[in-house]
N, C-alpha and C positions, 0 to 999 in steps of 0.2 A: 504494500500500500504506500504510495508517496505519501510526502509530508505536505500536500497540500490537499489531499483527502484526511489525513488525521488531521488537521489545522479545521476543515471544516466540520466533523465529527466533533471537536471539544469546544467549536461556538453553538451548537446544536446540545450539547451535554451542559453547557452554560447557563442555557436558556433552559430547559427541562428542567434541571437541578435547581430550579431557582426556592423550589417550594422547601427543599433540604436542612437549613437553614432555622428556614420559621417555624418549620415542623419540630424540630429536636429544640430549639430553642423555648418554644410554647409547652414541648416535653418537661421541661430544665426547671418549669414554671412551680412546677408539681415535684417532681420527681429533682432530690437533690443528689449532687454526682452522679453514677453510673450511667458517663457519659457511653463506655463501652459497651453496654447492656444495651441503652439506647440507640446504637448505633448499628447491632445488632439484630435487633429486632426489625429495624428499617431495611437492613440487607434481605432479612429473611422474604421480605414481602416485594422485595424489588427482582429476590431471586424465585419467589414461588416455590419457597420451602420452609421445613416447620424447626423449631429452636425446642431445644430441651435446657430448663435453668435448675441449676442445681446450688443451692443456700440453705443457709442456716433459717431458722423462721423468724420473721419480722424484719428479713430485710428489703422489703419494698418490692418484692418481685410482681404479686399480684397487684401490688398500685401499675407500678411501670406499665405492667403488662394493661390493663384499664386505660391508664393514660394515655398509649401511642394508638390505642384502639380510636381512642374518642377524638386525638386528634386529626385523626384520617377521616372521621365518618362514618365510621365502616359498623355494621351489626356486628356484636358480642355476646356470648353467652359462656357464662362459668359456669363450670360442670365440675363436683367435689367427688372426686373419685375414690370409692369405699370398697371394702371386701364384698359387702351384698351389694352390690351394683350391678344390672342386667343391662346386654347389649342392646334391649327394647328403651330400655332408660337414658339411653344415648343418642340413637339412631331412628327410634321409632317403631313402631306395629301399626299390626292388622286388626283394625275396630269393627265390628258388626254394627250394624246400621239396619234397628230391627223392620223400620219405614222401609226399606228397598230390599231387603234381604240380601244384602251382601256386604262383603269385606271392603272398607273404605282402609288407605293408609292415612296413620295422624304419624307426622312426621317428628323426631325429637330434637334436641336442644342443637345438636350439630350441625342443624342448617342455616348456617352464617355464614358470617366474614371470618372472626377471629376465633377459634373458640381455646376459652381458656382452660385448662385440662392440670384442675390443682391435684398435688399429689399424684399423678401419674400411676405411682410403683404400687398403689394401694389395691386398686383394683385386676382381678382374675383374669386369665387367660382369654375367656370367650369375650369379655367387654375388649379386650386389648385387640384382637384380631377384627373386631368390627371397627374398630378404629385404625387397624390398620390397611382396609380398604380403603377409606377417606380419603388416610395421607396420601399413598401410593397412587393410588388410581384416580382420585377424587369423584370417589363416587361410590354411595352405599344402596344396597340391596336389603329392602324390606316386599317379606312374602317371594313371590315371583317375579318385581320390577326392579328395575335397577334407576337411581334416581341421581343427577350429578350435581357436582356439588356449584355453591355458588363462586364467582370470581371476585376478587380473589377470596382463596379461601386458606385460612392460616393456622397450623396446629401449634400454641403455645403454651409449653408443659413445667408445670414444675416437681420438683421430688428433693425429700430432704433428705443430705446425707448420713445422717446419725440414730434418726429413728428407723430400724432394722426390723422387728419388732411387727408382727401383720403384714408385710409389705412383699413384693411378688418383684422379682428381677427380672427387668426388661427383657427379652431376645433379642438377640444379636439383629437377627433382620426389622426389627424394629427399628431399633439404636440407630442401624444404619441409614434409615428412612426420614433421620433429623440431618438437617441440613447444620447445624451447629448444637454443641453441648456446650453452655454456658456456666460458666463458675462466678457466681454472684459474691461478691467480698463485704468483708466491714468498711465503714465511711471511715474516713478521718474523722479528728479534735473537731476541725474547724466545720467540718460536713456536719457532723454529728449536734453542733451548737446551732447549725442553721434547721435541721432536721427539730432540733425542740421550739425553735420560734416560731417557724412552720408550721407544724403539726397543730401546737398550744395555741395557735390563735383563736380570736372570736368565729371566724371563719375559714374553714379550710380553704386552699387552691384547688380551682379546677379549670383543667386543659378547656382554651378554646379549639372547636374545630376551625383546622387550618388549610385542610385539605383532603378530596374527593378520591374514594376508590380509583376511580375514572382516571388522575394523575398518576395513581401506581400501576397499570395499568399501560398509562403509553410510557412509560417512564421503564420498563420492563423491558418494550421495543425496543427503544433507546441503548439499554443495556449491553443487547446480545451483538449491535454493531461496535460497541468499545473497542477499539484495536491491540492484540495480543501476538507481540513478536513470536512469532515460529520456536524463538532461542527460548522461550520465557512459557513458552508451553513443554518444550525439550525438557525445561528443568521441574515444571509442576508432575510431569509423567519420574521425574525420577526420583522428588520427594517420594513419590505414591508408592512408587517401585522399592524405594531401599525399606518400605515397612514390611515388605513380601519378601525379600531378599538381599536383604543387606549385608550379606557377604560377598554379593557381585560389585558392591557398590566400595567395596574396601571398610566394611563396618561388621569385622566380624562378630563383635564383642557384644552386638545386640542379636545374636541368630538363638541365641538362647534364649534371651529377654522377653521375645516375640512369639506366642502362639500363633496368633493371627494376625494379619496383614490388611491394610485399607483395601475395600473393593474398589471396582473402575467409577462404580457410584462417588468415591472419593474424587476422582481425577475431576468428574463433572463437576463437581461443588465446588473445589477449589476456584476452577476456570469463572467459573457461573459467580462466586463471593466475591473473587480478585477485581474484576469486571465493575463488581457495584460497589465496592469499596472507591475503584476508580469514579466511577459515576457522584457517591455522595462528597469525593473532592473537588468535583467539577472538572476531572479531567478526560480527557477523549481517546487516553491510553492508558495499560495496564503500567505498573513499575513493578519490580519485585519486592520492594517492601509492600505491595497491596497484596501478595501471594504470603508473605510472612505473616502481617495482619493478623491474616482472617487462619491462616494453616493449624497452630493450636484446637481454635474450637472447629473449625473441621473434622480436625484427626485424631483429636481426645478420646470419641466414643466409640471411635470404629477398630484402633489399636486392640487387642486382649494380647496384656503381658504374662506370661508364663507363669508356673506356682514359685520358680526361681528367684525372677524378677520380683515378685511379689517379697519374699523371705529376703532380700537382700534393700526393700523400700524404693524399688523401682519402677516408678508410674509411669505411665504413657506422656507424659509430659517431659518427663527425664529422656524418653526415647524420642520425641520428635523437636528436642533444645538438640541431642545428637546430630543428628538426621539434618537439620536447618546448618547447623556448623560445620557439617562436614561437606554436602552436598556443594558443588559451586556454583555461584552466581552470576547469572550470564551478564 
């Protein structure tokens, strides 16, 4: 691509992105710090994929999550996900309708925009698989019809890491179905002091809407033209690659560390993140620090480290700080 087709591309990405800005900023209003959660979240919907947040409780996950909702426009529905939880309780059933004599469907809570999906790890295997035609396919099946979902449509999940206790571990092709795993942190001093004046006022904050489905939306289109050197795709295929075989890659030290390896579904997320990361800077090409970025919570959940790795305090985070430092940079 000449530089006078990217030159037009990032006044085009200029002009689009304009709403980026006001959106995170009207976020900021409400939600204090986690600027990277917010930033996040915005990829997820510019890339048409779902975020899994994982924190301790009370740290603002379910506001943020509320709040980037409200800023968009967009329909929301929380759904507190429990052990007795039924895939009809999510998805919907087949009602009789004694006036006609026959089965009508009444649709459930997951016919929206955003849906918020608290606690995640809480509820059973068959609610888990009816959610996980949603994410994948976008599109759930109640009785005999198959019904799709609406645009955009957003799966934002959370689950806490310390209460173990009733809770059901994800499957691997779940996991993999999240386009990022988010590690939600403590505020600072100074966060934490604006977080009490905030909160303690006569009146909370609440997000104005700032802007339409319909933006994220062309703003998507936008995305997939973003220009990604050939060299800079080279090197996204071989982060991906040295988690499957990293001893090709001169990383033997983690071939042990590694059960499993990112699938190709990785490769796509990255390209698809790196892209909107570029996008919410307002630029019209990819750089590899937008592929570092977003690489972390891409490849956090799709890693499984060995029982070795495990016994020695080696997280997937430990393997792809590796993997980033050793890999070269085009």
């Amino acid at each position: 691509m000449s530089f006078s087709n990217v030159q037009e591309i990032t006044d085009e990405i200029k002009k689009q992105s304009e709403f980026v800005d006001t959106l995170l900023g009207e976020a900021s209003r409400v939600v204090v710090g986690q600027r990277i959660l917010l930033e996040r979240l915005l990829l997820a919907f510019l890339c048409d994929g779902h975020v899994l947040l994982e924190g301790f409780p009370g740290l603002a996950k379910t506001l943020t999550i509320k709040t980037i909702a409200g800023t968009i426009n967009a329909g929301f529905q929380r759904i507190q996900f429990t052990p007795d939880l039924l895939p009809a309780d999510l998805i919907g059933t087949m009602v009789y309708n004694p006036k006609t004599f026959e089965f009508i469907p009444k649709k459930g809570p997951i016919f929206t925009n955003v849906v918020l999906a608290d606690e995640i790890n809480r509820a059973p295997a068959k609610v888990q698989s009816a959610l996980l035609e949603a994410m994948g396919e976008h599109q759930v099946t109640i009785g005999e019809t198959t019904y799709p979902m609406s645009d955009p449509f957003v799966v934002l999940a959370t689950q806490n890491p310390i209460e173990q206790e009733g809770t059901y571990p994800l499957p691997e092709a779940q996991l993999d179905r999240f386009l990022f795993k988010v590690k939600v942190g403590y505020p600072t001093l100074e966060q934490e002091k604006i977080i009490l004046n905030r909160m303690t006022a006569a009146k909370e904050p609440v997000a104005n809407k700032v802007c339409k489905p319909e933006s994220i939306l062309k703003a998507r289109e936008v995305c997939s033209r973003i220009y990604m050197d050939e060299k800079l795709k080279d090197y996204i295929i071989s982060v991906v690659f040295a988690t499957r075989f990293p001893e090709k890659l001169g990383l033997s030290q983690l071939k042990s560390q590694i059960e499993v390896g990112a699938s190709p579904r990785a490769t796509l997320a990255l390209v698809k993140a790196s892209r909107a990361n570029a996008f919410i800077h307002h630029r019209g090409y990819v750089t590899p620090e937008d592929v570092k970025s977003v690489a972390y919570d891409v490849l956090r959940h799709r890693i499984i480290v060995s029982f070795e790795a495990e016994a020695e305090g080696v997280d997937s985070e430990k393997i792809i700080k590796k993997i980033l430092e050793h890999v070269e940079v085009p």
